[in-house]
N, CA, C and O atoms as a CHARMM CRD file, in Angstrom:
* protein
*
  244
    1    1 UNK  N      0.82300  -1.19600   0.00000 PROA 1      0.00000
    2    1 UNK  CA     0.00000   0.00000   0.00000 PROA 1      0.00000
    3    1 UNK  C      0.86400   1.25600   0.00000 PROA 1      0.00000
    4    1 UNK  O      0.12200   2.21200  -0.22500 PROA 1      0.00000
    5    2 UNK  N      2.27700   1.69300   0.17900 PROA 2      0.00000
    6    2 UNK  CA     2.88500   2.33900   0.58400 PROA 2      0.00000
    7    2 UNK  C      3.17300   2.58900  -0.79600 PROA 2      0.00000
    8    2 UNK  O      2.61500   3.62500  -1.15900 PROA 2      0.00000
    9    3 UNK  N      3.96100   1.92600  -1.87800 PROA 3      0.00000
   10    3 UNK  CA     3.98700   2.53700  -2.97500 PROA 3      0.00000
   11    3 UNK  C      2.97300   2.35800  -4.18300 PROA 3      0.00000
   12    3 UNK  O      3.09200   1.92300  -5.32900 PROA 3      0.00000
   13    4 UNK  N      1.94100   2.87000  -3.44900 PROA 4      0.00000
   14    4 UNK  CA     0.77000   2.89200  -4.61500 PROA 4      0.00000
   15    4 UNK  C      1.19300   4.15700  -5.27900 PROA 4      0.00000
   16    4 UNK  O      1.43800   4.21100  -6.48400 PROA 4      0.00000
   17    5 UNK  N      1.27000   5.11500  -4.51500 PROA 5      0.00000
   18    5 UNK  CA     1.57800   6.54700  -5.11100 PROA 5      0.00000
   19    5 UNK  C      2.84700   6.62800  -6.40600 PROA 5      0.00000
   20    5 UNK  O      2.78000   7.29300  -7.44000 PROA 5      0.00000
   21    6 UNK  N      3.97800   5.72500  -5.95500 PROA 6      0.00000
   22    6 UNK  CA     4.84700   5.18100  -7.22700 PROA 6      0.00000
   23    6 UNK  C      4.36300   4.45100  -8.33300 PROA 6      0.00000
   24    6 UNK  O      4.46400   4.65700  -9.54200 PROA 6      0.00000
   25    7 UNK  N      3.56400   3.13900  -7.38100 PROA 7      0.00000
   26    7 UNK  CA     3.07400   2.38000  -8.87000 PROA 7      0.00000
   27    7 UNK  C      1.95100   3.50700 -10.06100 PROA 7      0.00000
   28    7 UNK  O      1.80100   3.33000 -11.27000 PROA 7      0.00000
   29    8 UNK  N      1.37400   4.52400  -9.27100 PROA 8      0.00000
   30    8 UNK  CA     0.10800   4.89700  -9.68700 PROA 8      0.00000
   31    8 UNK  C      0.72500   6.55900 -10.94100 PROA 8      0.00000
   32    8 UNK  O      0.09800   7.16200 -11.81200 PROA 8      0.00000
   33    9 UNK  N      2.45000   6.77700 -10.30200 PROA 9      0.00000
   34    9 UNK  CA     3.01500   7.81900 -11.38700 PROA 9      0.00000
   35    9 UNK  C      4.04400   6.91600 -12.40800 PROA 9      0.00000
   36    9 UNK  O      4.47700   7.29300 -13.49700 PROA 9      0.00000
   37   10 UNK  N      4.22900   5.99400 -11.93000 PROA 10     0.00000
   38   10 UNK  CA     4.73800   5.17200 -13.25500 PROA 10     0.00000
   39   10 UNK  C      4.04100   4.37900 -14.25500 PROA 10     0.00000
   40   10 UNK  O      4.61000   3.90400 -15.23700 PROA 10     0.00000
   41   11 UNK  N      2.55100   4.21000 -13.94600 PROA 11     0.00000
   42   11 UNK  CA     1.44300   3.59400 -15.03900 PROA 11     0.00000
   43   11 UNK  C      1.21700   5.08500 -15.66500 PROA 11     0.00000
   44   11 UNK  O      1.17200   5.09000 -16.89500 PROA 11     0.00000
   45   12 UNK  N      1.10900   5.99200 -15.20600 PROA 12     0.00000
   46   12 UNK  CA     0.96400   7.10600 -15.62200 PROA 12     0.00000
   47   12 UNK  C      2.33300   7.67700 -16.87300 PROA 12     0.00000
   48   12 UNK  O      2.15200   8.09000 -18.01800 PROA 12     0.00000
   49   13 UNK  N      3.06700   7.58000 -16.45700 PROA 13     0.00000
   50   13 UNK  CA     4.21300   7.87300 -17.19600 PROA 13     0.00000
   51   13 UNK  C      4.65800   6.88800 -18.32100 PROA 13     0.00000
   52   13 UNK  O      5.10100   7.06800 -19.45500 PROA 13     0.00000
   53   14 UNK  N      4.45100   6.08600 -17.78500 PROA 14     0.00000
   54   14 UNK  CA     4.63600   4.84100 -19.32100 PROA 14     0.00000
   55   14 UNK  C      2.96200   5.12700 -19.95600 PROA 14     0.00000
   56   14 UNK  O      3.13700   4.54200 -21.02500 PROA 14     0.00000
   57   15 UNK  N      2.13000   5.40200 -19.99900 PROA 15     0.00000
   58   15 UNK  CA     0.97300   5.50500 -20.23900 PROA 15     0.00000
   59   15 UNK  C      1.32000   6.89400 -21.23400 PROA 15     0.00000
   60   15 UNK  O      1.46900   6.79700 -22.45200 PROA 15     0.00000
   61   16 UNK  N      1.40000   7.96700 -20.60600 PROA 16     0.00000
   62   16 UNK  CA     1.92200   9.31200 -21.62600 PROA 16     0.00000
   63   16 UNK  C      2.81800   8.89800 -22.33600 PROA 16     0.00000
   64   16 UNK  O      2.45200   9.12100 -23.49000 PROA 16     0.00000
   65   17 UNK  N      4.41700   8.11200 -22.34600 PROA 17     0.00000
   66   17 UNK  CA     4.92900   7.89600 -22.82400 PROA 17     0.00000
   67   17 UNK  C      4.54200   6.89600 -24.22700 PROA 17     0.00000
   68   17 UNK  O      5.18400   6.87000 -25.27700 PROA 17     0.00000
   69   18 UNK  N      3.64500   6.32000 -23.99000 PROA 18     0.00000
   70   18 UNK  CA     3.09000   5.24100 -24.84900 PROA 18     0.00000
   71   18 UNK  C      1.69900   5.92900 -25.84000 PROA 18     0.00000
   72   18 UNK  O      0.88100   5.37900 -26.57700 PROA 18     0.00000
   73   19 UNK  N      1.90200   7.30500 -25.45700 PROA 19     0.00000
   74   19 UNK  CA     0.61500   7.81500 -25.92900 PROA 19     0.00000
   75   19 UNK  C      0.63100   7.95000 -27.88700 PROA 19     0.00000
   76   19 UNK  O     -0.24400   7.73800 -28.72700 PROA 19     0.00000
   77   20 UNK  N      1.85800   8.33000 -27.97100 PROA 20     0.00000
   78   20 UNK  CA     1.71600   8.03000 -29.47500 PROA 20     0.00000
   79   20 UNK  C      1.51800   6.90400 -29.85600 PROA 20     0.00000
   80   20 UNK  O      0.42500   6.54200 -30.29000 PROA 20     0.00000
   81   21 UNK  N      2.42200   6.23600 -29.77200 PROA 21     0.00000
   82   21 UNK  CA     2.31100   4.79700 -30.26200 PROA 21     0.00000
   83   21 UNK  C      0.79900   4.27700 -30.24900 PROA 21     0.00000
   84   21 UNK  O      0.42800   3.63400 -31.23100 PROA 21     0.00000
   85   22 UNK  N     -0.42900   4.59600 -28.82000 PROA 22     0.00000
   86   22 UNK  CA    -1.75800   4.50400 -29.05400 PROA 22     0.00000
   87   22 UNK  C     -2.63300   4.91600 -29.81100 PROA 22     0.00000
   88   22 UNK  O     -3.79500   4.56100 -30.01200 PROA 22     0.00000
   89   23 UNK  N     -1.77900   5.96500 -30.36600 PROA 23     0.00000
   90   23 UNK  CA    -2.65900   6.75100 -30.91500 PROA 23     0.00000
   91   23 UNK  C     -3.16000   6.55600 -32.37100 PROA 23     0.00000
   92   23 UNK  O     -4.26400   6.72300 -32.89000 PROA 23     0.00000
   93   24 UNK  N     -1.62900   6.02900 -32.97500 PROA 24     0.00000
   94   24 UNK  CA    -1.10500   5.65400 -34.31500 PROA 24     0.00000
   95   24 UNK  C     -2.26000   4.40700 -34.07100 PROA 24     0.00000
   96   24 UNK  O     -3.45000   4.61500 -34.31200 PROA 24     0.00000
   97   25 UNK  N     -1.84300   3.30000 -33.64600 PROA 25     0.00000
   98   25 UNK  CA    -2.46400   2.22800 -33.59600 PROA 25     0.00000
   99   25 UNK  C     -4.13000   2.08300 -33.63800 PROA 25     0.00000
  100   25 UNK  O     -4.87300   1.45500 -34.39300 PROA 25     0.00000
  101   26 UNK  N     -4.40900   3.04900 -32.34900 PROA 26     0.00000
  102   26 UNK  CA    -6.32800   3.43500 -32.04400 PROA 26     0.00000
  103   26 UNK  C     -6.92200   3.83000 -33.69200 PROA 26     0.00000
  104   26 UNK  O     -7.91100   3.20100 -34.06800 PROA 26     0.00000
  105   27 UNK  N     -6.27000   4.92700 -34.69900 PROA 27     0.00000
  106   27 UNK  CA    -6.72400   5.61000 -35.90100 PROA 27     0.00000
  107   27 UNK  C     -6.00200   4.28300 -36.56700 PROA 27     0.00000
  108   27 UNK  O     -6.14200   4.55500 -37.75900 PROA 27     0.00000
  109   28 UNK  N     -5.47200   3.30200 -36.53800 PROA 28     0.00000
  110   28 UNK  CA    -5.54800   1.82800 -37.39200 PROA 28     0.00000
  111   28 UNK  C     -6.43600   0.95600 -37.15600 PROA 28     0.00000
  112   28 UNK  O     -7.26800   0.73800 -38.03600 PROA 28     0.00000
  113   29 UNK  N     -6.48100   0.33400 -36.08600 PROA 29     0.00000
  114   29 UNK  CA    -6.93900  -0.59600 -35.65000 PROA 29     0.00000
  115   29 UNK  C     -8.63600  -0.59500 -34.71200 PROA 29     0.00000
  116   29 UNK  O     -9.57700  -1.38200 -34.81600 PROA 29     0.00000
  117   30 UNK  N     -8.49200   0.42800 -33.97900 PROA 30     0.00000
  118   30 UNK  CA    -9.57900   1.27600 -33.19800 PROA 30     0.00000
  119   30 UNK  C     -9.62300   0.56800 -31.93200 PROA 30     0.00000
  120   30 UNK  O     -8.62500  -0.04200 -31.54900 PROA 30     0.00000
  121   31 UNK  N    -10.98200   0.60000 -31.06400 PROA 31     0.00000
  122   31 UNK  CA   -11.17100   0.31800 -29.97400 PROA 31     0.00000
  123   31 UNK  C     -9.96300  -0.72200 -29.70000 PROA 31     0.00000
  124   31 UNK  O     -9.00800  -0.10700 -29.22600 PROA 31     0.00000
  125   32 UNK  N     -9.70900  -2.06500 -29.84500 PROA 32     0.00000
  126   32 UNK  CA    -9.41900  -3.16100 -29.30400 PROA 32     0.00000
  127   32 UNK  C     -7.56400  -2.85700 -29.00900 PROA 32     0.00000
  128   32 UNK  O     -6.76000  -3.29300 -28.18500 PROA 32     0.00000
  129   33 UNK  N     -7.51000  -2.24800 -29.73900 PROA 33     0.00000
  130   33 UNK  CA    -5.72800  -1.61500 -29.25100 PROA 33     0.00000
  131   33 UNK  C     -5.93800  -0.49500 -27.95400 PROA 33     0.00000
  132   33 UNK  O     -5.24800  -0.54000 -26.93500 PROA 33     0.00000
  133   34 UNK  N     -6.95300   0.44900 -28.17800 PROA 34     0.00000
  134   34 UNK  CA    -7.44400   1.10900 -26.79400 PROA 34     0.00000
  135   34 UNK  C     -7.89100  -0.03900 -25.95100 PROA 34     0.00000
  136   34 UNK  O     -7.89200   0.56700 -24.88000 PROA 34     0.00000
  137   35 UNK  N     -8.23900  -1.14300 -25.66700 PROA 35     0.00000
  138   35 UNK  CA    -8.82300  -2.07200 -24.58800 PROA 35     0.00000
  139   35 UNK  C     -7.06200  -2.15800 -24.16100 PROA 35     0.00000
  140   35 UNK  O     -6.47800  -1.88900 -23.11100 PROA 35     0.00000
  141   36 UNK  N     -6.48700  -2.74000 -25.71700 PROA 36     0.00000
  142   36 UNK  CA    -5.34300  -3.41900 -24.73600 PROA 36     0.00000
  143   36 UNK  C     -4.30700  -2.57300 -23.84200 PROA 36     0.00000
  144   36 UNK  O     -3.66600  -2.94100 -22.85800 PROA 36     0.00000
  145   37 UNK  N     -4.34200  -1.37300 -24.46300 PROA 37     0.00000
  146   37 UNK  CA    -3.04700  -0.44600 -24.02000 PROA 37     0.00000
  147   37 UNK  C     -3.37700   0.20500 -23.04700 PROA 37     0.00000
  148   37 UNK  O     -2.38100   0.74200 -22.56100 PROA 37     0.00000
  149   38 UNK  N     -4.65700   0.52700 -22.28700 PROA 38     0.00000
  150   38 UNK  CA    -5.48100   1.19000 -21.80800 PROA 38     0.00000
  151   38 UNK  C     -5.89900   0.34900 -20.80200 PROA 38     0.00000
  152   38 UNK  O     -5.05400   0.26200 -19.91000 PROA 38     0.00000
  153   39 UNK  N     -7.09900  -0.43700 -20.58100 PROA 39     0.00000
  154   39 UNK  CA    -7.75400  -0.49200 -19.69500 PROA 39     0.00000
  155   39 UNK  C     -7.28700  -2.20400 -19.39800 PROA 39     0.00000
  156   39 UNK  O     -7.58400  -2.51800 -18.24500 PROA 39     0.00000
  157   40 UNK  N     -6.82100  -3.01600 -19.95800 PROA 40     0.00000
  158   40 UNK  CA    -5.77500  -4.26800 -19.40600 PROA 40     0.00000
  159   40 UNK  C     -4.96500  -3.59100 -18.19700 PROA 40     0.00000
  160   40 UNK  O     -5.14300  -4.05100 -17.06900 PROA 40     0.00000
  161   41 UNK  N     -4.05000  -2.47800 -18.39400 PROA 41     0.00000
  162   41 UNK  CA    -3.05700  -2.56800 -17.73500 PROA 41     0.00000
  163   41 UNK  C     -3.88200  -1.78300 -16.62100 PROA 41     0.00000
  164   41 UNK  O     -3.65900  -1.97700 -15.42600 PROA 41     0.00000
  165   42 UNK  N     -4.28100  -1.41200 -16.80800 PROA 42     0.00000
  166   42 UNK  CA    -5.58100  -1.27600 -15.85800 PROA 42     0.00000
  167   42 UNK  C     -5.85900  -1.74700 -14.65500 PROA 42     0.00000
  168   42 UNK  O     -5.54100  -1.54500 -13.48300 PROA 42     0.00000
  169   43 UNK  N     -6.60000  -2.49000 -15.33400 PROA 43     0.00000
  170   43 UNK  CA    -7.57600  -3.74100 -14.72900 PROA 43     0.00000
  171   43 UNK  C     -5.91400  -4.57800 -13.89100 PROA 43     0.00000
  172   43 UNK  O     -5.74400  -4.55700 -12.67200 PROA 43     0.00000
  173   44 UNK  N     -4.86600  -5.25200 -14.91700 PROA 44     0.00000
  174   44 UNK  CA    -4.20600  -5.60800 -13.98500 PROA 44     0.00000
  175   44 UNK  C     -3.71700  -5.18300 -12.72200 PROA 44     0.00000
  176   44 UNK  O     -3.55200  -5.93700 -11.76200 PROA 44     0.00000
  177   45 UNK  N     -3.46000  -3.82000 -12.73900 PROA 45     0.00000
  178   45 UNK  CA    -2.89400  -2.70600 -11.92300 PROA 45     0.00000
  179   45 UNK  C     -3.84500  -2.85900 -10.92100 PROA 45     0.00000
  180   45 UNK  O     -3.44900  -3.21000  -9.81000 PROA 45     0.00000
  181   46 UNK  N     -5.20400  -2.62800 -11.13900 PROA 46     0.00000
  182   46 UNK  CA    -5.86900  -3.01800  -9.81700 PROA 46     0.00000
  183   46 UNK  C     -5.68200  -4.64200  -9.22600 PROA 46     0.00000
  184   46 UNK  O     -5.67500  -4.65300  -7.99500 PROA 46     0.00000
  185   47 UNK  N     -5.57400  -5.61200  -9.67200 PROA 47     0.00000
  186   47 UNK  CA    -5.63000  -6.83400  -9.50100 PROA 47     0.00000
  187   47 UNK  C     -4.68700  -6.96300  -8.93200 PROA 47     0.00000
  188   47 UNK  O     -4.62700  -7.84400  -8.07500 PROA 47     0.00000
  189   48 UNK  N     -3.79900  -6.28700  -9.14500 PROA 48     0.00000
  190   48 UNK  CA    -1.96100  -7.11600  -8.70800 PROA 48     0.00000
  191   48 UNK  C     -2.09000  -6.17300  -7.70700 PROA 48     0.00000
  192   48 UNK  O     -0.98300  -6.29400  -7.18200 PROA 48     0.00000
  193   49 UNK  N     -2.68400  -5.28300  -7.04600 PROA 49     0.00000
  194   49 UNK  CA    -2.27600  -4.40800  -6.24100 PROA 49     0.00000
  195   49 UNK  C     -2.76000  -5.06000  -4.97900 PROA 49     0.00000
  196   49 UNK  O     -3.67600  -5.85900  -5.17400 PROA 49     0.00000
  197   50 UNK  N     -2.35300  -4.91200  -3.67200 PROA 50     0.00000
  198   50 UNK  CA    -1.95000  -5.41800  -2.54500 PROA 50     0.00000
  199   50 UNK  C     -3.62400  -5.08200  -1.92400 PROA 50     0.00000
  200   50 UNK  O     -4.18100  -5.74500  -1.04900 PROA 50     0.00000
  201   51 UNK  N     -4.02800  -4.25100  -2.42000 PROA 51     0.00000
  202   51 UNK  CA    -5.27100  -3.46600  -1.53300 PROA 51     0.00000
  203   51 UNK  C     -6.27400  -5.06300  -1.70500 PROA 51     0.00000
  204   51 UNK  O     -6.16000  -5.89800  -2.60300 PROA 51     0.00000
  205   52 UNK  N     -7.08200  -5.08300  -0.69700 PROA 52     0.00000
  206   52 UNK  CA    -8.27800  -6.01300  -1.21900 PROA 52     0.00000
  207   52 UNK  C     -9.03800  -5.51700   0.05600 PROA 52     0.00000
  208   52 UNK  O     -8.79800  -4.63700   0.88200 PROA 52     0.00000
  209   53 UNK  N    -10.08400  -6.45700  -0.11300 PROA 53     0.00000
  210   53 UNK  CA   -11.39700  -5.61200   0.45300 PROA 53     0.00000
  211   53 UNK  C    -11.06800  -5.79100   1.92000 PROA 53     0.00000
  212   53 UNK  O    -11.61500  -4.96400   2.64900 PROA 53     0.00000
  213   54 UNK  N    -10.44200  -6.51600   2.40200 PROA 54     0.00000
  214   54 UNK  CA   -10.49500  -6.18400   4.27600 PROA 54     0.00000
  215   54 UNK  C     -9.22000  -4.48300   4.33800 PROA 54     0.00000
  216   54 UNK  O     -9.29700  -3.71900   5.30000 PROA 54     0.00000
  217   55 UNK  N     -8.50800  -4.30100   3.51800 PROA 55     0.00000
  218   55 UNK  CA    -8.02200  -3.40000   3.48400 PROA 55     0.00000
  219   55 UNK  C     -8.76100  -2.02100   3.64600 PROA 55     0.00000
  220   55 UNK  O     -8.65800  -1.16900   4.52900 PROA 55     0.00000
  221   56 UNK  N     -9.82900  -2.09000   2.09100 PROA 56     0.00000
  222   56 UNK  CA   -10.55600  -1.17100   1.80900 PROA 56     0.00000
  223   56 UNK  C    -11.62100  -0.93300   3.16800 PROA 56     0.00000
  224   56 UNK  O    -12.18400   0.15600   3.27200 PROA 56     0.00000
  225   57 UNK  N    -11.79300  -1.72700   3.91900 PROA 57     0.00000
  226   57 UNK  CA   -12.72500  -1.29800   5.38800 PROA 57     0.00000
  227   57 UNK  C    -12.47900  -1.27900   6.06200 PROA 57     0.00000
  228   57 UNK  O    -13.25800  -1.40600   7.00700 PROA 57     0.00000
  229   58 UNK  N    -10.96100  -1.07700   6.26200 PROA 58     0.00000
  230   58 UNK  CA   -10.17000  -0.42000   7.23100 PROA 58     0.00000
  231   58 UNK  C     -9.81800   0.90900   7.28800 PROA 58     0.00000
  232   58 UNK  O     -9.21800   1.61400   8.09900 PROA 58     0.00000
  233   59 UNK  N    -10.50100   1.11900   5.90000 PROA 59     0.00000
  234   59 UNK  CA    -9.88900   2.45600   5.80400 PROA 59     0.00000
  235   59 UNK  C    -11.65200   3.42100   5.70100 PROA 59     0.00000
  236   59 UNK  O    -11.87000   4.63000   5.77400 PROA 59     0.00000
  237   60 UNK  N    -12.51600   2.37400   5.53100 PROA 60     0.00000
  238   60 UNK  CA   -14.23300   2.79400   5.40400 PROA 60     0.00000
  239   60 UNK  C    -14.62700   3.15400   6.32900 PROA 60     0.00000
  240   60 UNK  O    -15.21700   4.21800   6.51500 PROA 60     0.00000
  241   61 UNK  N    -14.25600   1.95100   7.43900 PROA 61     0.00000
  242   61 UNK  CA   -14.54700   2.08900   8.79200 PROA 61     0.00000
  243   61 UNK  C    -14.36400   3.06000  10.00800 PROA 61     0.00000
  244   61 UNK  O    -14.81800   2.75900  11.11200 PROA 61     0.00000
């Protein structure tokens, strides 16, 4: 939980960094290169991340 704030400016930064390359690809290919480059790393990013729900109601509570 401590370096979420790292993991959360380096998805960010490879994300801008990767922004052309999406972009080129999105005006080729369309949505399904936006699923992958976009919301996969995503979705993993939440998954792999340490938080889970007894976490999250510790912090609700």
């Amino acid at each position: 939980m401590k370096y979420l704030s790292d993991i959360t400016l380096a998805y960010v930064f490879v994300l801008a960094l990767m922004l052309p390359v999406i972009v080129v690809l999105f005006n080729a290919y369309g949505f399904f290169i936006a699923l992958f480059f976009v919301v996969i790393p995503l979705f993993w990013f939440v998954m792999d991340s340490e938080v889970n729900h007894y976490d999250v109601d510790k912090y609700l509570l």
